[in-house]
C-alpha positions in Angstrom: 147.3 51.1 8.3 147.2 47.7 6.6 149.4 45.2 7.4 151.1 42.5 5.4 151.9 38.9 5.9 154.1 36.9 3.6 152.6 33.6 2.6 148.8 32.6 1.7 146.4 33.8 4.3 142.2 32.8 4.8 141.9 36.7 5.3 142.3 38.4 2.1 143.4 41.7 4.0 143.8 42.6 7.7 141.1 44.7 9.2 140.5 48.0 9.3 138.2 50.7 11.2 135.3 52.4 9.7 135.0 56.3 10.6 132.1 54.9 13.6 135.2 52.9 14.9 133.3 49.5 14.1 136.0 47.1 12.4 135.4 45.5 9.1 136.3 41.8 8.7 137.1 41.9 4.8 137.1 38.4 4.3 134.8 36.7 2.2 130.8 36.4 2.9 130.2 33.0 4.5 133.6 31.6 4.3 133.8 28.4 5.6 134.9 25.7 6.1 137.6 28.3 8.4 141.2 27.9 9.9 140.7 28.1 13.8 143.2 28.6 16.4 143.0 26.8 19.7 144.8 28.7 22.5 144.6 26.3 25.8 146.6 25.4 29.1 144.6 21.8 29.1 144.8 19.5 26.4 145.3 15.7 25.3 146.5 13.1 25.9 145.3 14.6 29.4 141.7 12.2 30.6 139.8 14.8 31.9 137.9 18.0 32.0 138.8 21.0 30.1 141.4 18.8 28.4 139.5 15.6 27.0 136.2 18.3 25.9 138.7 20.7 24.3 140.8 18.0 22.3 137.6 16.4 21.0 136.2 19.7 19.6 138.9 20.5 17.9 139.1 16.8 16.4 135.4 17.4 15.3 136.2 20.2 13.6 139.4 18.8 11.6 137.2 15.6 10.5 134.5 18.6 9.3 136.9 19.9 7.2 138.2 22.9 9.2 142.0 24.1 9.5 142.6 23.4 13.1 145.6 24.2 15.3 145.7 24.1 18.9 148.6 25.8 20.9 149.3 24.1 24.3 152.4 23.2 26.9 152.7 19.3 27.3 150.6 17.4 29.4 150.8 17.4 32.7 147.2 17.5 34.6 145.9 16.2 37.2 149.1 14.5 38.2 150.6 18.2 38.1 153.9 16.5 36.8 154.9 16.9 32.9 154.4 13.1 31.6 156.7 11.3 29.9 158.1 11.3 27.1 157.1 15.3 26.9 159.3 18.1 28.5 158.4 21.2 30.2 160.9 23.4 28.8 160.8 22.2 25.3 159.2 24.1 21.7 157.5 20.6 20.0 154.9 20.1 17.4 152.9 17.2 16.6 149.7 15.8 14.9 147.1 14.6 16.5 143.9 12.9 14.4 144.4 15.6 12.1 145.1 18.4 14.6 148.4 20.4 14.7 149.5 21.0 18.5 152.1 23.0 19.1 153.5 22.4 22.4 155.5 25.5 24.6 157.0 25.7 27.6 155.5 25.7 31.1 156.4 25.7 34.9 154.4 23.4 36.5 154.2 23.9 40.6 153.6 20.9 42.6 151.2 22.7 44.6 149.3 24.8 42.8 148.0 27.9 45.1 148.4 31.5 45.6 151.9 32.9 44.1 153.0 30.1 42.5 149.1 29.9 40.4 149.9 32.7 38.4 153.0 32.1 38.4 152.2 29.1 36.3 150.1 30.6 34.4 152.1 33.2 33.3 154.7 30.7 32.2 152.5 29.5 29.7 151.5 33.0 28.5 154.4 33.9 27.5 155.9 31.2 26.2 153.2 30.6 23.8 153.6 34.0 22.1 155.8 33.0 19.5 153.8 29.7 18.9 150.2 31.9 18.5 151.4 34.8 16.8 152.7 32.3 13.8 149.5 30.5 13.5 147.2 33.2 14.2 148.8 34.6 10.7 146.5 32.3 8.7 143.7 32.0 11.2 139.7 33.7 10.8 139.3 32.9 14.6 141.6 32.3 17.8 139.8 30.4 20.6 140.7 30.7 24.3 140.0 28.2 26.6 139.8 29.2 30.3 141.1 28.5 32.2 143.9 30.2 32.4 142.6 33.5 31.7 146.0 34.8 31.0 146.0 33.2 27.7 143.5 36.2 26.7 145.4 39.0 27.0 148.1 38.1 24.1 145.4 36.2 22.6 143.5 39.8 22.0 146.9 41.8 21.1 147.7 39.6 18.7 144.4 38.9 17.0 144.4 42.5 16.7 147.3 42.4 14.5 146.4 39.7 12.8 142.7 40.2 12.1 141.5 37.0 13.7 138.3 37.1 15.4 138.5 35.7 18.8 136.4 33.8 21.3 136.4 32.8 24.7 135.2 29.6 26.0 134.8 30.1 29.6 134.7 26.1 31.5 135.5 27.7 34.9 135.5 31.3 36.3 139.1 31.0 37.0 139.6 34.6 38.9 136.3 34.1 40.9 137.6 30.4 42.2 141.0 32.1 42.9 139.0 34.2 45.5 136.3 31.9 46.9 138.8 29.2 47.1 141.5 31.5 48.9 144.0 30.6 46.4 144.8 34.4 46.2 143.9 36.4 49.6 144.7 40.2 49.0 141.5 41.6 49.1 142.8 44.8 47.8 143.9 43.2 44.6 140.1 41.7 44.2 138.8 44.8 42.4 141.5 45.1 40.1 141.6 41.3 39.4 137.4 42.2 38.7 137.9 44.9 36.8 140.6 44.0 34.1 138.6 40.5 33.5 135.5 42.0 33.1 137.5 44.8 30.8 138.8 41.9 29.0 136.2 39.5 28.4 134.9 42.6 26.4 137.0 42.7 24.0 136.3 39.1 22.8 134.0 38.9 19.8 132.1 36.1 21.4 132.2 34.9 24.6 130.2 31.4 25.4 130.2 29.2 28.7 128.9 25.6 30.0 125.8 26.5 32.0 122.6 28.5 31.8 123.7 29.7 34.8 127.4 30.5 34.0 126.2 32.5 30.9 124.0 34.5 33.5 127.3 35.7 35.3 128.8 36.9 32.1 126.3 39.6 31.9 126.9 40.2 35.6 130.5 41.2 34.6 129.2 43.5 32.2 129.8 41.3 29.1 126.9 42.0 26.2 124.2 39.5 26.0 124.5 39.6 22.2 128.3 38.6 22.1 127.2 35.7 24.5 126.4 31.6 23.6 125.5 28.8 25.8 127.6 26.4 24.6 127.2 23.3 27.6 129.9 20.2 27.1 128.6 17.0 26.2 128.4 13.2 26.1 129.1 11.1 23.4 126.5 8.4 24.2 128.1 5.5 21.6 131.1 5.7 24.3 129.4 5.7 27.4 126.5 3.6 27.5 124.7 1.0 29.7 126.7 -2.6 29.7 124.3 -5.7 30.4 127.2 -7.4 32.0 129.3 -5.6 34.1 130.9 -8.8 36.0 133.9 -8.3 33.7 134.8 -5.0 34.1 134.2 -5.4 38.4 136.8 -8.4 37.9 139.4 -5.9 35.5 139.4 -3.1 38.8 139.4 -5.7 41.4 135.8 -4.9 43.0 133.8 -7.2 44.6 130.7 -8.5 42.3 128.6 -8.9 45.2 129.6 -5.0 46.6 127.0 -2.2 46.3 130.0 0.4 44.6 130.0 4.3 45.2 132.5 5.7 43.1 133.6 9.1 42.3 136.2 9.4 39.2 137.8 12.6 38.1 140.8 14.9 39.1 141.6 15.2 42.7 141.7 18.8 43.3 140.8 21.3 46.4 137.4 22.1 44.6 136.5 18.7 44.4 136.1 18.3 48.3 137.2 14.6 48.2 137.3 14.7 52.1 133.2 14.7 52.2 132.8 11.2 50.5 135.9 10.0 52.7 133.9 11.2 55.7 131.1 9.0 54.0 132.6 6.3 53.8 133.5 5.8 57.8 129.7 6.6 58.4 129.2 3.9 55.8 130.9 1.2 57.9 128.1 1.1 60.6 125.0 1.9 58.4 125.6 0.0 54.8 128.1 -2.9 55.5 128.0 -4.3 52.0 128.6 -0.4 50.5 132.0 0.0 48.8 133.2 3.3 48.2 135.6 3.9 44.7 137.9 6.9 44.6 139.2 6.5 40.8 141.6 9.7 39.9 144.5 11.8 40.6 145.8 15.2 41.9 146.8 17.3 44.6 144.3 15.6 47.0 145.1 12.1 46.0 147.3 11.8 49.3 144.9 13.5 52.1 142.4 11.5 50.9 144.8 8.3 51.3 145.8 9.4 54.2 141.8 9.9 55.8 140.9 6.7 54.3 144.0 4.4 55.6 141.6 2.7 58.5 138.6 2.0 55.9 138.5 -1.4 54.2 135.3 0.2 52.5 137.5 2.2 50.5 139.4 1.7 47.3 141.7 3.9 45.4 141.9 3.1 41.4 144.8 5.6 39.4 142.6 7.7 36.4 141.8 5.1 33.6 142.4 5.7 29.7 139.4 6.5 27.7 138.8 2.9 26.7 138.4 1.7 29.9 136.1 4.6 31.2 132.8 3.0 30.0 133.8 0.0 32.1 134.7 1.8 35.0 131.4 3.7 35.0 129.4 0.5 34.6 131.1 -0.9 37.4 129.4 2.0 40.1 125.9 1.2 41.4 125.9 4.6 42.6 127.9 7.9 41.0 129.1 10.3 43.5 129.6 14.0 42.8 130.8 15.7 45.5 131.9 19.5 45.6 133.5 22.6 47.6 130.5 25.4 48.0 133.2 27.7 47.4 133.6 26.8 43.7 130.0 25.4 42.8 128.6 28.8 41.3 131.5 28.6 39.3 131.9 25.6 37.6 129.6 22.6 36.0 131.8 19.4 36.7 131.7 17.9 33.2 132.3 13.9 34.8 128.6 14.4 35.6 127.5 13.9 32.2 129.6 10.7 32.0 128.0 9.2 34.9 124.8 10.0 33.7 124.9 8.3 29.9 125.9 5.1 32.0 122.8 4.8 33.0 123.4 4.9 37.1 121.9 7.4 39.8 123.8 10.2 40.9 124.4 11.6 44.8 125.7 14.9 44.8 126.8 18.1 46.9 124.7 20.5 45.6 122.5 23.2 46.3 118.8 22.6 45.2 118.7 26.0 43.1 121.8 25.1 41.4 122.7 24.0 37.7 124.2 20.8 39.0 121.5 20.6 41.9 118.8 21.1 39.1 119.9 18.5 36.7 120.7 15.9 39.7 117.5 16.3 40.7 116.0 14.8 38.0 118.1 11.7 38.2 119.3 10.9 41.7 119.7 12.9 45.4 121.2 16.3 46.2 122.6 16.8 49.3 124.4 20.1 51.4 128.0 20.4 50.9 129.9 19.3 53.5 127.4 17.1 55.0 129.1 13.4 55.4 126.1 11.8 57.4 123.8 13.4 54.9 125.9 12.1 52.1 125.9 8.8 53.8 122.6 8.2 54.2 121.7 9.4 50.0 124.0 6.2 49.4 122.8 4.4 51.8 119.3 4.6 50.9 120.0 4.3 47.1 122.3 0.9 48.1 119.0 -0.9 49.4 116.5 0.2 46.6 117.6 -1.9 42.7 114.6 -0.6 41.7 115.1 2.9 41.8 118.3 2.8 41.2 117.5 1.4 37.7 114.6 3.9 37.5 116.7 6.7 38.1 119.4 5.4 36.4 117.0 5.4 33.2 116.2 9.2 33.7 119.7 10.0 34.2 120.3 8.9 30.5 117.4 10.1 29.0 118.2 13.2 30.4 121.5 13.3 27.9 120.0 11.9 25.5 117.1 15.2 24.8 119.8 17.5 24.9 123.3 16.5 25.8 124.4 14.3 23.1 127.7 14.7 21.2 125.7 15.1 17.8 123.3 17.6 19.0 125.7 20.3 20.8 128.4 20.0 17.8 126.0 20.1 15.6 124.7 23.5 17.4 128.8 25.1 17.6 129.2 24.3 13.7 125.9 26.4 13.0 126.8 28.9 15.5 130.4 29.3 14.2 128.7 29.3 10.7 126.6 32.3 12.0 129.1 33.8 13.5 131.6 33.8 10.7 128.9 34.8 7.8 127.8 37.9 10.2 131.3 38.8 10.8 131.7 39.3 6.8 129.1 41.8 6.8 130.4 45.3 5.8 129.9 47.4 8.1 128.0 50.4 7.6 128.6 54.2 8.8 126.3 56.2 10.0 127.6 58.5 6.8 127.6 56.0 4.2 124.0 54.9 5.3 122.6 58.8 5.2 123.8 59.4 2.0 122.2 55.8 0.5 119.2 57.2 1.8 
């Protein structure tokens, strides 16, 4: 059955099913440049993670000429609080750099756990419906962004109808860390949770993911190797770069020029396992005097970690910083701290690592030496076991009374991004692979009938 849409479309006609069941993408061979469709939970003006990486490939792709809409609820992470002047109950749309965002409706928990997770998650799936069905008319591919994995199941039904091909961008295993970080403990709905995302994440035309390792785990949930891209996140090393002076910006946060500064800057969240570096820091008092420790972000955790740290004048608390000021703030460390919950590592590749690395400063991290982040840390700083504060002390302790490899490491960290992590090199990659991608999907496809009786 074919089905029409009023108005211009980029597909010339909807899809349809050969006799083998194989659908035919009718639209024409190599199209492109193409009108993508970003469906997301996370996106700007929000400063980090999922949000900041997802907002600047689509902003890439506008300034390369391709149709871009991005479907989204207003912003509202890590402070877990819609921001002003946005609403959480209001339909808006706006432009941003040449993006259309469409904002919906979402319910926003203050603490985000158990129930009340996919409860909020839910909110947003449904409420974008209307908002993704109409531009999804016009699109050749609707991207999901996970999380939330609940955006994919009506971003499947109504590709379907529309004839979109569809991808899934997978920056964290969002039903995995639901499990390993006991945000949802009924063990008997574990193998049905499994089981539909594994069902589902086969359905997408391409699936890609962050890490060599992440990519790995696809094919664990059954998910065919040829439908899956590596497809890591990236640093834009114009923005974040070494600063020759960094007296000015120590004077804009209020830190000491004369401190040795440990600082950790992202979202405050249960994975992050802020509590280790605060445990750090008392240990810090007795062995490294002159070590300040820098807590720069926001979230759920914000106030434990407050709370631990009230007694520790060797601790400061800085609120997240706009992207302008990030390049200061990272020039300000000595010493980049990445701590994490073992429950969530084999999960996720914390993208602020990249960050601290371009600046051109040694990193300390949780990590386990076999690892993606372990692996790539190792190059460029010290791992240490998660959990371990005295362990975690002592890596910044050391690193506090050695300039000299600090600046050596602090070299290798950057050289690192620079031989494969750059901006230009891993959007350069997607635009090829989207190319492919979108050429092979215009390939009639061929029964086993039609190719007996050429023969």
């Amino acid at each position: 059955m074919r089905i029409r849409f009023a108005g211009k479309r980029s597909l010339p006609r909807a899809p349809r099913r050969s006799l083998s069941g194989r659908r035919k993408l009718c639209f024409p061979r190599g199209r492109f440049p193409v009108k993508l469709v970003f469906h997301s939970i996370f996106y700007a003006p929000e400063l980090t993670g999922v949000a900041r990486y997802t907002a600047a490939l689509c902003e890439h792709l506008a300034a390369a000429g391709h149709r871009v809409s991005v479907v989204c609820p207003p912003p509202y992470f890590p402070q877990w609080k819609v921001q002003e002047p946005y609403r959480g109950w209001k339909y808006a749309t706006e432009r941003i750099r040449d993006v259309k965002v469409r904002r919906c409706p979402i319910w926003v928990p203050r603490q985000p756990a158990g129930i009340r997770r996919l409860l909020y998650g839910a909110s947003f799936a449904l409420s974008s419906i209307p908002c993704l069905l109409a531009e999804s008319v016009s699109a050749d591919w609707v991207f999901v962004i996970e999380p939330s994995f609940l955006n994919a199941i009506p971003a499947l039904a109504i590709a379907a109808l529309t004839g979109a091909r569809t991808w899934l961008h997978v920056q964290d295993f969002e039903v995995d860390l639901a499990f390993s970080m006991r945000h949802l403990r009924q063990s008997r709905w574990r193998r049905f949770a499994f089981a539909m995302e594994s069902w589902l994440m086969r359905r997408f035309d391409v699936v890609s993911s962050i890490s060599g390792s992440m990519v790995h785990h696809l094919h664990v949930k059954s998910v065919d190797p040829a439908r899956t891209w590596l497809f890591p996140n990236w640093v834009d090393l114009n923005e974040i770069c070494p600063l020759e002076d960094t007296a000015g910006a120590r004077r804009r946060f209020g830190i000491s020029p004369d401190s040795i500064v440990a600082l950790f800057s992202g979202s405050l969240g249960a994975k992050q396992a802020i509590d280790v570096l605060v445990d750090a820091a008392g240990v810090l008092r007795g062995e490294a005097k002159n070590v300040e420790v820098v807590i720069c972000g926001e979230g759920p955790g914000l106030e434990r970690a407050r709370v631990m740290a009230r007694n520790y004048a060797n601790v400061r608390f800085l609120p997240l910083q706009p992207p302008e000021q990030l390049n200061g703030l990272l020039n300000a460390a000595d010493i980049h701290v990445l701590t994490q919950d073992s429950r969530a590592s084999k999960f996720v590749m914390p993208s602020k690592l990249l960050g601290m690395m371009a600046s051109g400063r040694p990193v300390v991290a949780t990590a386990e030496p076999d690892s993606e982040v372990g692996r790539i840390v190792a190059q460029c700083g010290i791992i240490v076991p998660h959990g371990n504060a005295a362990a975690l002390a002592r890596a910044i302790a050391h690193l506090a009374g050695e300039p000299e490899k600090r600046k050596a490491l602090g070299e290798r960290a950057r050289a690192v991004c620079a031989a494969s992590l750059s901006a230009g090199k891993i959007l350069a990659a997607f635009e090829q692979e989207l190319a492919r991608r979108t050429a092979c999907a215009a390939e009639p496809a061929i029964d086993p009938e039609d190719r007996g009786a050429r023969s």
